[in-house]
C-alpha positions in Angstrom: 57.2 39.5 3.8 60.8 38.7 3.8 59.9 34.7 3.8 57.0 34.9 1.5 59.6 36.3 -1.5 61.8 33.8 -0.8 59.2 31.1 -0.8 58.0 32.7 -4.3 61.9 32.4 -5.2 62.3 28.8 -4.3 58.8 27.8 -6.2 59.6 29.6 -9.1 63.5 27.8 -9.0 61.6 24.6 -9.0 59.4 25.2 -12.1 61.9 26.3 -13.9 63.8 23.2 -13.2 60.7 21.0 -13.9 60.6 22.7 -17.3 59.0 19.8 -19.4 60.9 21.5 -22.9 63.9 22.6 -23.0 67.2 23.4 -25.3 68.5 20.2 -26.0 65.3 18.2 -25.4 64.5 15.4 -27.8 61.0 14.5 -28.7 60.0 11.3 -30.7 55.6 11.3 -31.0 53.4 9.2 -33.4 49.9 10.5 -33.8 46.8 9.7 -35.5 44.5 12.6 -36.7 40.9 12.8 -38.9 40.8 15.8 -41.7 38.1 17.5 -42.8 38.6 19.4 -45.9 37.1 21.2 -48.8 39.1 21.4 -52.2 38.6 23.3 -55.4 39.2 20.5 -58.4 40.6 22.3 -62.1 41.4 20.5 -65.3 43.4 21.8 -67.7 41.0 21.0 -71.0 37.6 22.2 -69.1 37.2 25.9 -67.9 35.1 25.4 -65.1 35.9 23.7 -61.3 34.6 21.8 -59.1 34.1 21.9 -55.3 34.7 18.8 -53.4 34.4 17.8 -49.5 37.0 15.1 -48.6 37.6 13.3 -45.1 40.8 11.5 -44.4 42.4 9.6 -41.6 46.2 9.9 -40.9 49.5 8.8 -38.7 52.3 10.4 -38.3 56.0 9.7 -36.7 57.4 13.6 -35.5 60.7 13.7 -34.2 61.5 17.3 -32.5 64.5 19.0 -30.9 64.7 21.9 -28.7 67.2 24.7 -30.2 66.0 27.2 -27.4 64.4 26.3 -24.4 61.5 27.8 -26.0 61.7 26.8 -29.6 61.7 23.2 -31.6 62.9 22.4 -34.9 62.2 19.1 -36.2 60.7 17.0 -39.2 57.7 14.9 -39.3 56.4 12.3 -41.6 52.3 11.7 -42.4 50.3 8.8 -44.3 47.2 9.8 -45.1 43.8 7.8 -46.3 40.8 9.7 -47.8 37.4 8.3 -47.4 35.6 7.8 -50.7 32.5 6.7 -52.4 31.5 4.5 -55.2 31.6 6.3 -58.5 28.8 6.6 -60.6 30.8 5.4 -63.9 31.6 2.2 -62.5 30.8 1.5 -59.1 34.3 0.8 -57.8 35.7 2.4 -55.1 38.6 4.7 -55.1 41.7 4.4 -53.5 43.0 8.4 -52.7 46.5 8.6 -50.5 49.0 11.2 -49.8 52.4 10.9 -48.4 53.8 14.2 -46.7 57.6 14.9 -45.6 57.2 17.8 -43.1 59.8 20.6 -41.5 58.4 21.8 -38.1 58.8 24.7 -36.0 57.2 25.0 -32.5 57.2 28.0 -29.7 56.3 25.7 -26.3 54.5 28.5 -24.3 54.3 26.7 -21.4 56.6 24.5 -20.1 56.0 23.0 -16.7 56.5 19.6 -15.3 53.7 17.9 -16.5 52.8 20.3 -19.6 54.0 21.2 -22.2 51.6 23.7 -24.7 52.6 24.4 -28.0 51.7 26.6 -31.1 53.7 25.9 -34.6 53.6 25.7 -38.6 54.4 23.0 -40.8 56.1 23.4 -44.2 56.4 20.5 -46.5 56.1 18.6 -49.8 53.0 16.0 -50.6 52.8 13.0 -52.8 49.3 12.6 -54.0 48.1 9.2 -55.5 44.8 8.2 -56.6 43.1 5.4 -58.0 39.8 5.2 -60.0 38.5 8.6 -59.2 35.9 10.4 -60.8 36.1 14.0 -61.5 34.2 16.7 -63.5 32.1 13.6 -64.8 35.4 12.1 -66.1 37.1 8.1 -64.9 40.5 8.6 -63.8 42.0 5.5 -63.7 45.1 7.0 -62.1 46.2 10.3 -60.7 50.0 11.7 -59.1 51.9 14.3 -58.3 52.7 15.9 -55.6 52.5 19.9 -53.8 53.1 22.1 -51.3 51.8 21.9 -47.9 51.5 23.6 -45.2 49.6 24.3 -41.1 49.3 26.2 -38.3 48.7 24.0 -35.2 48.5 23.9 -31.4 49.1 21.0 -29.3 48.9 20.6 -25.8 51.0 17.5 -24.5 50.6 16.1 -21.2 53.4 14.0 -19.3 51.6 11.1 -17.5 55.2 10.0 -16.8 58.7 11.8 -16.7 59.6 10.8 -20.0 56.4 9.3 -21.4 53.0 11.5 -22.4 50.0 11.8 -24.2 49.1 14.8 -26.6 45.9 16.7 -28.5 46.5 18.3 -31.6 44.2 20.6 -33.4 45.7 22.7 -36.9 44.1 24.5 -40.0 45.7 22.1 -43.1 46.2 23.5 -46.6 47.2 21.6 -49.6 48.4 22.6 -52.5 48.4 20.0 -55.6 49.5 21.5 -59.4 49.5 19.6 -62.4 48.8 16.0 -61.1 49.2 13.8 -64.4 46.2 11.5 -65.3 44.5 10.1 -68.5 40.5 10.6 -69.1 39.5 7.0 -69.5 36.9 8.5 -71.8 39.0 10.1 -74.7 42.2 8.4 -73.5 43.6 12.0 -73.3 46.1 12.6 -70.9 45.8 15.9 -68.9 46.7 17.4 -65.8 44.4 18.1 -62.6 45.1 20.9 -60.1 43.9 20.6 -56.8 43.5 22.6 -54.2 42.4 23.4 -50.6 42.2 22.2 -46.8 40.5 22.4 -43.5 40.7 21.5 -40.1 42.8 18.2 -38.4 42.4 17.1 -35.0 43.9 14.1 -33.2 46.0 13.0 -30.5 48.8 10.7 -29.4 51.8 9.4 -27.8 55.4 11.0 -26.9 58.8 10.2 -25.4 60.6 12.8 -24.1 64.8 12.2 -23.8 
């Protein structure tokens, strides 16, 4: 009995030491995710909204540090590309993109030497640009402004080398856009759009731990 708790002792020594997170870690990923999101569209001069579906692909360059051996604080940047359609005003395709600067916070709940699973929320600010989009029957020629955003994620990354791994990352996205500035092509008014919603991102990439 004696030699089995010290066996147990020694094992759990060694995990500990293989901990693949820890205070003072540094972790430098760049991802690539797909969103799939619904939004709720209000302008100012009409009293109704709109619901819209939107998909969009993304990268992003995350750079994290352990403040615990448990806990990450860290900052990430995200360029994102929504899919569109023709409209039906002109047949030209809009260009939608969003630029996001990010504050993270992650709790690894496992740390061994080849995994490290983690469960966080992102807080940040978006930059919202579109060209030629058509809403509530109206050609925007352009739209921008920016909101909050913000997720819940959790993200399993695996360590293929010491330093060097892969990760999956799945998180519920919400954005919050107010008074993005356009001008109705129609009446040449200018108004302002709010915009609002989110959905679910999932994706994967590369990391470097040091």
């Amino acid at each position: 009995m004696k030699h089995l708790f010290l066996s147990f002792f020694v094992l759990l020594a060694l995990v500990i030491k293989a901990q693949s997170f820890q205070k003072k870690t540094n972790v430098i990923s760049i991802g690539a995710d797909v969103g799939l999101y619904n939004y709720v569209s209000e302008i100012k001069s009409y009293p109704t909204s709109s619901q819209l579906s939107a998909t969009n692909q993304m990268v992003n360059l995350q750079f994290e540090r352990g403040i615990k051996n448990w806990l990450g604080l860290g900052a990430q940047i995200k360029l994102s590309q929504y899919a569109t359609a023709k409209n039906t005003l002109t047949s030209s395709n809009p260009s939608v993109q969003a630029l996001d600067a990010i504050i993270l916070l992650n709790a690894h709940i496992i740390r061994v030497k080849r995994l490290d699973l983690l469960a966080g929320v992102n807080v940040g600010y978006s930059n919202l640009t579109a060209l030629n989009l058509e809403t509530a029957n109206q050609l925007v020629s352009k739209t921008e402004g920016g909101g909050l955003t913000y997720d819940a994620h959790i993200q399993p990354r695996f360590y293929i080398l010491k330093h060097l791994g892969i990760f999956v990352n799945l998180a519920y996205v919400n954005y919050n856009y107010k008074n993005l500035d356009f001008t109705n092509n129609t009446s040449k008014i200018s108004d302002v759009l709010n915009l609002k919603g989110g959905g679910t991102n999932i994706g994967f990439g590369l990391q470097v731990m040091f």
